[in-house]
N, C-alpha and C positions, 0 to 999 in steps of 0.2 A: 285627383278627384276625391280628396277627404273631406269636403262638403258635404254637411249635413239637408237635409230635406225632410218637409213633412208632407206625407201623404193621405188623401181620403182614401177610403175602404169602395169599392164598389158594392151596388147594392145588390147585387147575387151574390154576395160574402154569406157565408153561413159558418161559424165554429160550434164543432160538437166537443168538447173537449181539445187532444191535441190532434187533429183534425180539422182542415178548411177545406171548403168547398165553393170554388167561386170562378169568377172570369168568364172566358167565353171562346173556346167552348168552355164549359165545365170541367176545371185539374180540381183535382183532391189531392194537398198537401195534406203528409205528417211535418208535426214538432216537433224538434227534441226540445227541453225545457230552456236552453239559451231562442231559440227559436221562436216557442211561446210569447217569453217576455217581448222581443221585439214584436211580436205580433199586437200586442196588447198596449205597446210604445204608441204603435202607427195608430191603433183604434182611438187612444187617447189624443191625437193630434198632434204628438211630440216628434219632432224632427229627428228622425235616427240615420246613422251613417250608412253608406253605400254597402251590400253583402250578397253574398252569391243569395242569400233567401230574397233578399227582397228584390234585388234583380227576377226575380223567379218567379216574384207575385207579380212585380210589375209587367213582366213580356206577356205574364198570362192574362192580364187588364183585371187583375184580383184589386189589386189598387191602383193609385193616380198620384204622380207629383203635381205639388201643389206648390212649384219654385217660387220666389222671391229675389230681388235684386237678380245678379248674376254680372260675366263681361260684358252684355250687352246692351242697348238701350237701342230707342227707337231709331237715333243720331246713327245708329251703324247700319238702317236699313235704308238699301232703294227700293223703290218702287218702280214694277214696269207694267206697263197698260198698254197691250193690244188692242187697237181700236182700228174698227171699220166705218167710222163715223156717227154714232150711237150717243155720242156726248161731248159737249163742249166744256165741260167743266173737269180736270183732270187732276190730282191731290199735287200740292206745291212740291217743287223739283223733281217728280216722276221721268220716267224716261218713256216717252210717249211714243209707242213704234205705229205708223200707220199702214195697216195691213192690207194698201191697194183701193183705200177708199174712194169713192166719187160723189163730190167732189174731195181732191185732198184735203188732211185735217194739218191748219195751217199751225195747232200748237206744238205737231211730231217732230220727235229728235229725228226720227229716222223713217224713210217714207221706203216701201219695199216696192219694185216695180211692178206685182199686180198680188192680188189677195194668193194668198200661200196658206193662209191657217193658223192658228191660236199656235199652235207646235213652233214653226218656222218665223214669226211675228215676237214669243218670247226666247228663243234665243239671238235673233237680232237685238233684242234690249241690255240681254242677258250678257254678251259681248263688250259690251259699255257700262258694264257694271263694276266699281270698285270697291266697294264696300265688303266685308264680310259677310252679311244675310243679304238676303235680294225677296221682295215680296211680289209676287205675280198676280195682279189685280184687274179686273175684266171694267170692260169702258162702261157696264150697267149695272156695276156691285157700288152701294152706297156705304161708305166710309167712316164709322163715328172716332171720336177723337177718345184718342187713347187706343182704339183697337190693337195696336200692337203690344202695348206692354206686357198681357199676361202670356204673348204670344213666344216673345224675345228672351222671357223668363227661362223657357224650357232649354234655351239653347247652353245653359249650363252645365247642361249634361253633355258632355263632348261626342257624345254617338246620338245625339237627335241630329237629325239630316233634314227634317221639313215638321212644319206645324199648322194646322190649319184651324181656321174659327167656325163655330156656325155661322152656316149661310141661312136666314131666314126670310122670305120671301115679304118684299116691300109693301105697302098697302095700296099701292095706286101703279097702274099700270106707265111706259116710258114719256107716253106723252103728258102725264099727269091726269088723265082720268080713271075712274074705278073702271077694273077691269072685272067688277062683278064677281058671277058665281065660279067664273074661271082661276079668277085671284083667291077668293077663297077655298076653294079647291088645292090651288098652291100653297097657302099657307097653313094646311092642316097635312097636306101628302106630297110634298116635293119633292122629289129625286135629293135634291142639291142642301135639304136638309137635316142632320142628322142625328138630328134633337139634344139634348138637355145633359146627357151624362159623357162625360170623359172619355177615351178611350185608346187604346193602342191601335194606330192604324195594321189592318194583319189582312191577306184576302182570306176568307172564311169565315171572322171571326165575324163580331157584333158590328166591328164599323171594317169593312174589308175593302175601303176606298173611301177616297175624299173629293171633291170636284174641286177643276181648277180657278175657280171662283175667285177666288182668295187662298192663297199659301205662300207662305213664310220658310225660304229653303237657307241652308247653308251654301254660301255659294260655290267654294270650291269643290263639295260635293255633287253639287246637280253636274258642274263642268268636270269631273272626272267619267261623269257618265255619257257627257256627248249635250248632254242639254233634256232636251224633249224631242219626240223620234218626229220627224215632219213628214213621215209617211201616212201618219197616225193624224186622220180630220177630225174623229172622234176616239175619245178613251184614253187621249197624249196622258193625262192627269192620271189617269188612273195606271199607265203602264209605267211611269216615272216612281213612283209611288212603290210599285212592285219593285222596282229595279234598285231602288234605294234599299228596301229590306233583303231583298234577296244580295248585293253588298255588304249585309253586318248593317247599316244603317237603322237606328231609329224612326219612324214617322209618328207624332200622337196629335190626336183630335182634343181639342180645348175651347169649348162651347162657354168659358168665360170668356170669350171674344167675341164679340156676334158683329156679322157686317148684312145688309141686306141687296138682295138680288133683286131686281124686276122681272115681273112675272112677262109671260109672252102676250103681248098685244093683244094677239086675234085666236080665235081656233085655230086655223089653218098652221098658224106660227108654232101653235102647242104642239099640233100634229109632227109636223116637223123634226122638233126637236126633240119629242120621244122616240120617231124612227129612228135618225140619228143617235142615240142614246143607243138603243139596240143595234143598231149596226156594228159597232165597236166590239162585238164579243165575239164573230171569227176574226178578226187580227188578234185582240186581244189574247184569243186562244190557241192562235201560232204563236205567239210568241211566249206564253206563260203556261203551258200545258200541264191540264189539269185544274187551273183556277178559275176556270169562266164554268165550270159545270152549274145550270138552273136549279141543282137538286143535290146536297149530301144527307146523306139520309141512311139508318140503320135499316137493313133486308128485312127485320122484325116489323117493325112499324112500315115497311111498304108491303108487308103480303096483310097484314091486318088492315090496312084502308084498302086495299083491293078487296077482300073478301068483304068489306062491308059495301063497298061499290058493286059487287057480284050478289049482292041482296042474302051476304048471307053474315045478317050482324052477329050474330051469336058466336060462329068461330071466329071473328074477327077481334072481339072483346076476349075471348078465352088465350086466343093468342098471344094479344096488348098484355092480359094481367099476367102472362106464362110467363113473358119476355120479362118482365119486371121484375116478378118474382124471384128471375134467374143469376138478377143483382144484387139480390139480399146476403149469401152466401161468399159473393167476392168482396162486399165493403163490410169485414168483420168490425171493423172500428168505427163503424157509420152505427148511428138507430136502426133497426131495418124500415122503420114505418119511413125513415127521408131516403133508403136505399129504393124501397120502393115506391115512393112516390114521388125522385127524381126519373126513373125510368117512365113510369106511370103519364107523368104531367109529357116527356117528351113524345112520347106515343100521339097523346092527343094533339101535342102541340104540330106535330108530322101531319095531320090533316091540310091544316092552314095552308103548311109548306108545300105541301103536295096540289094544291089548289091555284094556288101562284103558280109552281111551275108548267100546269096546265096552262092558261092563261100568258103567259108570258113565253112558253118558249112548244109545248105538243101541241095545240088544239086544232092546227092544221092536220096532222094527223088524223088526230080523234074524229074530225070532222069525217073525215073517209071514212071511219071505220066504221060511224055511227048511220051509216047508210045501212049496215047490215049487224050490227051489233047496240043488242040496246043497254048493254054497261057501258058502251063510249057512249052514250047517249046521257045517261046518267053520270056520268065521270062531268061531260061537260057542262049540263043544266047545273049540278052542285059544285060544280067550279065558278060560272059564272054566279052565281046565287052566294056564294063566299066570298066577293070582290065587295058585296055590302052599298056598294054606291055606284052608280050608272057611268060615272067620269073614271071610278079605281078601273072599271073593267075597259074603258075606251084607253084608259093609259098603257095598261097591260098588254091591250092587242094590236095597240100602234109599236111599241118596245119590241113583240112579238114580229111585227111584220118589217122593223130593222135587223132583228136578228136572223129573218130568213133570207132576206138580202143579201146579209153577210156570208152567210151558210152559202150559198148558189155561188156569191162571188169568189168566195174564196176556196170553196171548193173541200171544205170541212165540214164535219158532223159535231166537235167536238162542244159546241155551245150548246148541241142539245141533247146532250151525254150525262146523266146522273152521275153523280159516285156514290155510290154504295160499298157502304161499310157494315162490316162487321159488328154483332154488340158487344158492348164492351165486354 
C-alpha cells in the first residue's frame, strides 16, 4: 500500500496554528512540523503517501480520499437485487434473487420458496457471486451509469470492506406519478439520505450507518462474516455495517455516487416503513450494546436544557457558559474564544438533540408524566414545536412507536437509554 492518495479536508477542519480541529465527533490533533507540512500537502490537494497521521485524520472523517484508478473497475462487480416483484427492469447480468414473490419474477436466477427478507434474499445471491466486489441493489433504487466508478475507487485501499452512494429520493412515485407533498417531504428529510459530504461510516459519528439501498462490499469480507444476519427484517444493513468495523474493516460514505430510491407510494406505506425503521433498535441493541442509545450527550448540556425546561432559564445559561468556560484552561494551544465557543455552540446545539430524542424515542413517557407534571408538558409542546414541519414530527412518532415495539418485544430498555458522558 505505497499508493499515494489525495484527499479533501472536511468542512469542520479548523487549524489554529499546529493545531486541528475537526471530524466528528470533534478530535483535536497537534503537529509536529513534519506533520504540519503534510497537513498543508492534503489542504493543497496533493496526493501524499499513506501515515499513521493521516490514517488518524481519516478514521476521525477530518478528511476524505478522493481515489482514482485502483485494481478495480466496474467489470469486477456483481450486482444482486432482492426483489419481491416491484420491478421489471433489473441492471444487465444482475443476479436477480426472488424473495417469494406472487406472482414469480420470471427474470430470477434464484426464486427462494417464500419471502424470507432483504437479509436471507442477498445472501442467496451472495452465494453465486464470483467476482471480488458484490454490489447489493434493491428492485426500487434507480441506477445511473457510471454509478460505480467513484465507488470501486475506494476499494484501493485494502481495509475498505463496503462503500455506499447517496441515496436520494426519485421525483415520481413507483408507479410513475408524483407522489406530491409526501415525495417532497422525502426528498428534503429521508432517512436513506445522507446528504452531500463524505464520510467514514462509524456508529456515533456524523454518518453512523448507511441503508442497504445500494452498497458496494468486498466480497470475501461480507462472507467471512456469515453474510447479512436473517434474523434481522429490519437494520440487516445497518448491523453488517457494524460488524465490518467492529472487524478492523473500513466502511466510507461517497456521495459522489448518487443512485435514487422511490419514495413510498401511499401514507399508509410511509407509515409502515418508518415503524419498521424503529423496530430495528432492540435487535440492533442486543446485539451492538451501547450503539442504538437516542441520546450521547454531555451531563452539562443535559441539566442546562432541563433547567431551562424547569422555567428556570437563567441557571441554565449560567451553567451552558460555566461548562464552556471550563474548556478554556484545558485547550491551552486552542484561542480560548473557539475553546469556548466550540463548547458554547454544543450546549445549544444539545437542545435540538435533546428534542429529537423526545420525539423519537421518551414521549410516551412524558405523556404520563405530563398528566401531573407541567415540565413534561413543556418538555413535549417544545419538542414537538422543534420538529419545525407537521410530517418531521409524524416521522419521528411512527420511528418512535417502532422502537416501542421493539422495546416490549424484545424485552430491552437499552434503545431508550441515553449515554451520557462526561465533559470533556
Amino acid at each position: 500500500m505505497d499508493r499515494v492518495t489525495a484527499y479533501t479536508v472536511d468542512t469542520s477542519v479548523r487549524r489554529y496554528g499546529d493545531v486541528v480541529i475537526g471530524g466528528s465527533p470533534l478530535k483535536l490533533f497537534r503537529l509536529t512540523t513534519a506533520g504540519g507540512r503534510i497537513v498543508d500537502r492534503i489542504a493543497a490537494g496533493e496526493p501524499v503517501p499513506r501515515s499513521t497521521l493521516v490514517d488518524r485524520l481519516q478514521d476521525a472523517g477530518a478528511i476524505h480520499p478522493t481515489p482514482t484508478g485502483g485494481p478495480f473497475t466496474a467489470a469486477d462487480v456483481t450486482i444482486v437485487v432482492p426483489t419481491i416483484g416491484r420491478s421489471s427492469a433489473f441492471p444487465p447480468g444482475a443476479i436477480v434473487v426472488d424473495d417469494g414473490a406472487e406472482p414469480a419474477v420470471p427474470e430470477a436466477t434464484v426464486r427462494l420458496d417464500r419471502n424470507r427478507g432483504a437479509a436471507s434474499a442477498r445472501n442467496a445471491g451472495l452465494a453465486l457471486v464470483e467476482t471480488p466486489l458484490v454490489a447489493f441493489v434493491d428492485d426500487d433504487v434507480e441506477l445511473a451509469e457510471g454509478w460505480l466508478d467513484p465507488l470501486v475507487a475506494h476499494f484501493a485501499d485494502d481495509r475498505v470492506a463496503l462503500v455506499a452512494p447517496r441515496v436520494a429520493t426519485a421525483l415520481a412515485a413507483p408507479d410513475g406519478a408524483s407522489a406530491g407533498a409526501l415525495a417532497e417531504y422525502e426528498r428534503r428529510r429521508s432517512p436513506l439520505d445522507l446528504g452531500t459530504e463524505p464520510a467514514p461510516i462509524v456508529a456515533g459519528t456524523r454518518v453512523g450507518y448507511v441503508p442497504g439501498a445500494a452498497i458496494v462490499c468486498r466480497t470475501d469480507a461480507v462472507r467471512q462474516l456469515g453474510g447479512f444476519d436473517p434474523d434481522l427484517r429490519f437494520g440487516e444493513d445497518v448491523d453488517l455495517v457494524w460488524r465490518l468495523v467492529r472487524a478492523g474493516w473500513r466502511c466510507r460514505y461517497e456521495p459522489a455516487a448518487v443512485v435514487h430510491h422511490a419514495p413510498r407510494p401511499s401514507w399508509p406505506a410511509w407509515v409502515r416503513q418508518r415503524v419498521g425503521y424503529g423496530s430495528s433498535a432492540a435487535p440492533l441493541a442486543r446485539r451492538h450494546p451501547g450503539m442504538v442509545a437516542p441520546l450521547r450527550m454531555s451531563a452539562w448540556s443535559i441539566a442546562a436544557w432541563l433547567l431551562v425546561a424547569a422555567r428556570r432559564p437563567v441557571s441554565g445559561a449560567v451553567l451552558a457558559l460555566g461548562s464552556a468556560a471550563a474548556l478554556v484552561p484545558k485547550l491551552t494551544d486552542v484561542p480560548p474564544r473557539v475553546a469556548f465557543g466550540l463548547a458554547a455552540n454544543g450546549n445549544l446545539r444539545a437542545g435540538a438533540q435533546l428534542a429529537e430524542a423526545v420525539r423519537r424515542a421518551w414521549w410516551p413517557v412524558l405523556a404520563l408524566a405530563a398528566l401531573r407534571s407541567r415540565t413534561a408538558r413543556r418538555i413535549l409542546v417544545a419538542s414537538a414545536i422543534a420538529a419545525r414541519h407537521p410530517l418531521h414530527l409524524a416521522d419521528d412518532v411512527a420511528y418512535s412507536i417502532g422502537v416501542w415495539s421493539g422495546v416490549l418485544g424484545e424485552r430491552t430498555v437499552a434503545p431508550l437509554a441515553p449515554e451520557v458522558i462526561r465533559f470533556p
